[in-house]
Each structure stands twice: as C-alpha cells, then as structure tokens.
C-alpha positions in Angstrom: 46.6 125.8 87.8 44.9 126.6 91.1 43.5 129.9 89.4 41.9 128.1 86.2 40.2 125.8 89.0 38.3 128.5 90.7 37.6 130.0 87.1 36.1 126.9 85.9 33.8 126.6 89.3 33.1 130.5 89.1 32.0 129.4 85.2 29.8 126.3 86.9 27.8 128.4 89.5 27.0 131.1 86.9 25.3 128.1 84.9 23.9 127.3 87.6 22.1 130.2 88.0 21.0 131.5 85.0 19.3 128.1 84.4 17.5 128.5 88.2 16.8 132.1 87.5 14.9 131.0 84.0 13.2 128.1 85.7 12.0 130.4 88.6 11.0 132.9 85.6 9.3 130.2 83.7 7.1 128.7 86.4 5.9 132.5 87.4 4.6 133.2 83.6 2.7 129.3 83.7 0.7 130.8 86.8 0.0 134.2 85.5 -1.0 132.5 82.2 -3.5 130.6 84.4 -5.2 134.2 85.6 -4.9 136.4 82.2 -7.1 136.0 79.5 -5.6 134.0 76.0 -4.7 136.9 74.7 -2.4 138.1 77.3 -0.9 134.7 76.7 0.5 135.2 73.6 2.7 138.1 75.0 3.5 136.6 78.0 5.0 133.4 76.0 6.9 136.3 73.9 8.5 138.4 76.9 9.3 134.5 78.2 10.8 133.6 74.3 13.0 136.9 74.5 14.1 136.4 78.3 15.1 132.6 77.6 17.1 134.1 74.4 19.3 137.1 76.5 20.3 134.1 79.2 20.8 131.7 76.7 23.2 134.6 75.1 24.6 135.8 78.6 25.7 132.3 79.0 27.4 132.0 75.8 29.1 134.8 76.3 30.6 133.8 79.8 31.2 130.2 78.5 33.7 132.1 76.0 36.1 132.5 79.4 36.6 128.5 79.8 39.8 127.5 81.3 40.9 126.5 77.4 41.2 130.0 76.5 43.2 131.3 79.5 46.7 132.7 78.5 48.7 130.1 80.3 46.4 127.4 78.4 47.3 129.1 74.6 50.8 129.0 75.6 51.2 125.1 76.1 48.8 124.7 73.3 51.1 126.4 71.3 54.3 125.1 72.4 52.6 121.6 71.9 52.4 122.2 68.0 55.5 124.7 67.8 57.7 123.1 64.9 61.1 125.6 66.9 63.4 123.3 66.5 67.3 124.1 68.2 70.4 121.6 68.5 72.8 121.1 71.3 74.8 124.0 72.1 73.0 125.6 69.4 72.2 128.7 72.1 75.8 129.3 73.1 77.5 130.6 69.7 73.9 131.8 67.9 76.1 133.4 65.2 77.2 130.0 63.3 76.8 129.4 60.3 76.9 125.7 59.4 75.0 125.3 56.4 77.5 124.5 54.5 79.1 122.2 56.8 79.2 118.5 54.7 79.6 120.6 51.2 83.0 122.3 51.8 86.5 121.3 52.2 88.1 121.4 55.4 91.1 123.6 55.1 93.4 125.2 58.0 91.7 128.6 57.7 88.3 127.3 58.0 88.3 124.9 61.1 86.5 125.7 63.8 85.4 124.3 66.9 81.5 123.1 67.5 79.2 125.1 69.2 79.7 124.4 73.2 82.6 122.8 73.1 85.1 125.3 74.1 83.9 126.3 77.9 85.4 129.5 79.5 87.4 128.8 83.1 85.8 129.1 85.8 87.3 132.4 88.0 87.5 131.3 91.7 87.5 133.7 94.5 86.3 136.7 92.5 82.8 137.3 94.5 79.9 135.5 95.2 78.5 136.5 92.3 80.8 134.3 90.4 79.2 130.9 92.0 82.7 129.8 93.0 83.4 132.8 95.2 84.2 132.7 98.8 85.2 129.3 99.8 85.8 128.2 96.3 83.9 125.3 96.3 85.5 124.0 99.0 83.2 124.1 101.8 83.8 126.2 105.4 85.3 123.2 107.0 86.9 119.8 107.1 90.3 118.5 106.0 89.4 119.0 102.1 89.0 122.8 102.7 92.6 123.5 104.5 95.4 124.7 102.1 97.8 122.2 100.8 97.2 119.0 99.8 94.8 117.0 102.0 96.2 113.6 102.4 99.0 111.4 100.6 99.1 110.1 97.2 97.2 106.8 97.2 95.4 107.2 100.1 91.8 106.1 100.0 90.2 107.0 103.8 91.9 103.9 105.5 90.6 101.7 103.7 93.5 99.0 101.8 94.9 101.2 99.6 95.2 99.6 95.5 98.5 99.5 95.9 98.4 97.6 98.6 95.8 95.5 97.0 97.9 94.1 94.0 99.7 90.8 94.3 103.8 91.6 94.2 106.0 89.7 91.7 109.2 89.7 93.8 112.5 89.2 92.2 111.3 91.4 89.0 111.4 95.0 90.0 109.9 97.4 87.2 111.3 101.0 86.8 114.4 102.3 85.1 117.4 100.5 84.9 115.4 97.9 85.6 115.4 96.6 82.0 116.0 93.0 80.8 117.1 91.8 77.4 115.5 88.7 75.4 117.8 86.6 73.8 117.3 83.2 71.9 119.4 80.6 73.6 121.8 78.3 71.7 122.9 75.6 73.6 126.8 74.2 72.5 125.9 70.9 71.8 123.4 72.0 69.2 127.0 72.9 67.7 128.4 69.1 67.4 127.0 68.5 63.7 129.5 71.0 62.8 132.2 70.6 60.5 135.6 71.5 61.3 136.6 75.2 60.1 133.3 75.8 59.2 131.3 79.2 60.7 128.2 78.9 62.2 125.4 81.0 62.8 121.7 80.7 64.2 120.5 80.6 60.1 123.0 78.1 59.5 121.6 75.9 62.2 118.0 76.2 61.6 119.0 75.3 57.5 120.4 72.1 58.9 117.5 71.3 61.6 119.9 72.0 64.6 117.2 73.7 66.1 113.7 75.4 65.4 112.8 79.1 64.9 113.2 81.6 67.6 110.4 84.2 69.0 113.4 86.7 69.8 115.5 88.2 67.0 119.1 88.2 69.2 120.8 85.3 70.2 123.2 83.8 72.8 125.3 81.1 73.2 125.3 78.5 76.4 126.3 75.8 77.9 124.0 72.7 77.2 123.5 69.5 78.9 125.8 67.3 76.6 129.3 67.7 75.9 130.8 70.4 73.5 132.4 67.9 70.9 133.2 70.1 67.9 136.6 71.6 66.7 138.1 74.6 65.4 134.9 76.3 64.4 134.0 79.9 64.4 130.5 80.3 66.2 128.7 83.8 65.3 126.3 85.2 67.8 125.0 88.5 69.6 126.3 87.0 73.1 127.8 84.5 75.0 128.0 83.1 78.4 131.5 82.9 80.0 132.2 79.5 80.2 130.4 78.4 76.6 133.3 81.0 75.6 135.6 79.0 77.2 134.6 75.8 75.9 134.3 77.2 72.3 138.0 78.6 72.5 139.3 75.7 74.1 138.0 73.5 71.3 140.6 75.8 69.0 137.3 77.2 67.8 136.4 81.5 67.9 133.8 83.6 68.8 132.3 86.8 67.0 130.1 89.2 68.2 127.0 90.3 66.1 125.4 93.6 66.5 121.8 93.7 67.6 121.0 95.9 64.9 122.6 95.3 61.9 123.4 91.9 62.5 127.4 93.0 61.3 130.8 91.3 62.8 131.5 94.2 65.4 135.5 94.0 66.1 137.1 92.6 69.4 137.4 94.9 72.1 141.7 95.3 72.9 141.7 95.0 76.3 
C-alpha cells in the first residue's frame, strides 16, 4: 500500500507539470504573437495546437499507470469477483469424489469418512521441526513440566476441591455392595379380611380393596400397627420380616416365598 501511495503522488506531480510547462509554453507564443506579423500567427497557434496535443497524449499515457492497474490492485479485484468456491476440509483429501454422495446406497464397502475428519497423531519429541519437539509442549519449567503426574486426582490449585463442595448424604453410602432392594410393603393387618384357609397374595388384596397399587413390583410382608387377627391362612410373598413370620405361623397360618423373577412358589430351604 505504501508503494501505490507514492505512485499515485509521483502520477499527481507529473500533472502537475505538464499542465505548468503548457501554461509557461502558452503565455510565451501570446507575446511573440504580439511582435510577428498575422501571418506568423497562424503557425505559431499550429506548433502551440501540436505541442498541447503530444502533452495532452504524454499524460494519457502516464495516467494509464494509476494505482487501479497495479498488480496487487488486479489481484483483489479479481479475487472480489472470483466465483472459486471450496468446502471445509475440502483441501485436506483433494482426491474425493462425492458427487454422488445423496444418490447412492450406503453399503459396508463404500463408507468412508469426511474429508478432515480423521487427523494424524501428533509425534512428540521427534525435533523441533515437528512443533511439539523438545519440551513437548510442556514448557522448560514449573510443576506441569516434571515427569509423573503433577498433582492428585481432584485437586484444583487449593482452592475447595468439587468434591469437597457437594453436600454428603450420610447413612446412604454409594458404591458396590452397597445396593438396596425396593419392596412394596404389606402390612399384616391388611390380612384380617381374610378367610380362614384361604391364600393370599398382593393381587388378591388389591381385587378386594385391601390396599392400593404398588410403584415396586416385589413385595414384603410386616408388622402393622393393629393386631394380626386372621387364621390358618397361607400368605404368598417375595419376603418377610421375622416377626410378621412369627405372627403368621403362630396364627396356624404359612408362608411361601415368591421368586422376584418369575413370581413362582420357590421350595423351603431344609435347614
């Protein structure tokens, strides 16, 4: 840019003085026109005529060199209204051919990755040359740039670590073995409606209104806050507490064990 400046004042000055050498020229032909006959006149308005024309062409000529026409000018004019038009990572795999790309099936033998998407590794310590050679991108000093690992897991510069952060929910550790199963809770004396002899299940009691439905699909029997009242029934369920056994059995009633899974009678355990 700073060269097409001084072009363009170069350009000016040379106006400049072809247009004071003509004036100069012009007011020397008035006065020797004032001291020559009239017929003298006629040529000296000629030789004036022809002088005018060559500057008036001379400055044509130069005005051809304007800034417009510089090489670095015809460049950005043409890469104004260039139609080149190139995608994304169109430059990194040149040999493509996607043409065809929304016409044909996608098979196994044909897939292929987009251009630019697959990046090679990056090969440390191979030269600086390589841009990560040397230090590795690891800087010359600090704690970041000594082997091993710099600091701890979960350290954040000394500053209350997330960890440290989060509220705790004490008496519910996460983790393996650590699990807790859902049951359904059947209290006995949801059980005193029962007829003597007769088998009961969770179904059973929600046919009859004993209770309402459950959110968990496995059940368990427990003690409730009224008395157990029922005899001799058989009470069908996927656990139960050690004293709602107790009272069940007592009554002259039984228990049976339902698998989780199937939902089957699983057979008592001999001890």
């Amino acid at each position: 840019r700073r060269g097409t400046h001084a072009h363009g004042h170069e350009h000016h000055r040379l106006l400049c003085g072809l247009l004071l050498v003509s004036w100069k020229l012009s007011s020397r032909s008035q006065a020797v026109s004032k001291l020559i006959p009239i017929a003298t006149k006629t040529t000296t308005t000629m030789v004036r005529t022809l002088i005018l024309a060559a500057l008036v062409g001379a400055a044509a000529a130069f005005s051809s060199f304007t800034p417009c026409n510089l090489p670095t000018h015809t460049s950005t004019r043409s890469s104004k209204s260039s139609n080149l038009s190139m995608k994304i990572y169109d430059w990194k795999r040149r040999t493509a051919d996607e043409s065809a790309i929304h016409t044909e099936e996608f098979t196994f033998d044909n897939l292929r990755s987009a251009p630019g998407s697959r990046k090679r590794k990056n090969r440390k310590g191979r030269g600086i040359a390589a841009g990560q050679g040397a230090t590795c991108g690891f800087g010359m000093r600090g704690q970041k740039s000594r082997s091993g690992r710099p600091t701890r897991p979960g350290f954040e510069g000394g500053q209350q670590p997330l960890y440290r952060r989060l509220p705790k929910f004490t008496g519910r550790p996460t983790g393996p073995g650590h699990s807790k199963t859902l049951y359904n809770l059947i209290k006995l004396d949801e059980l005193n409606g029962a007829a003597e002899g007769s088998t009961i299940t969770f179904d059973s009691l929600l046919e009859t209104g004993a209770t309402t439905k459950a959110k968990e699909s496995i059940h368990k029997v427990v003690v409730g806050r009224e008395a157990f009242a029922a005899k001799g029934i058989t009470v069908q369920a996927h656990a139960f507490t050690k004293s709602a056994r107790e009272a069940i059995e007592g009554a002259g009633g039984k228990c049976e064990l339902l698998s989780p899974t199937t939902g089957a009678v699983l057979e008592p355990v001999v001890a």
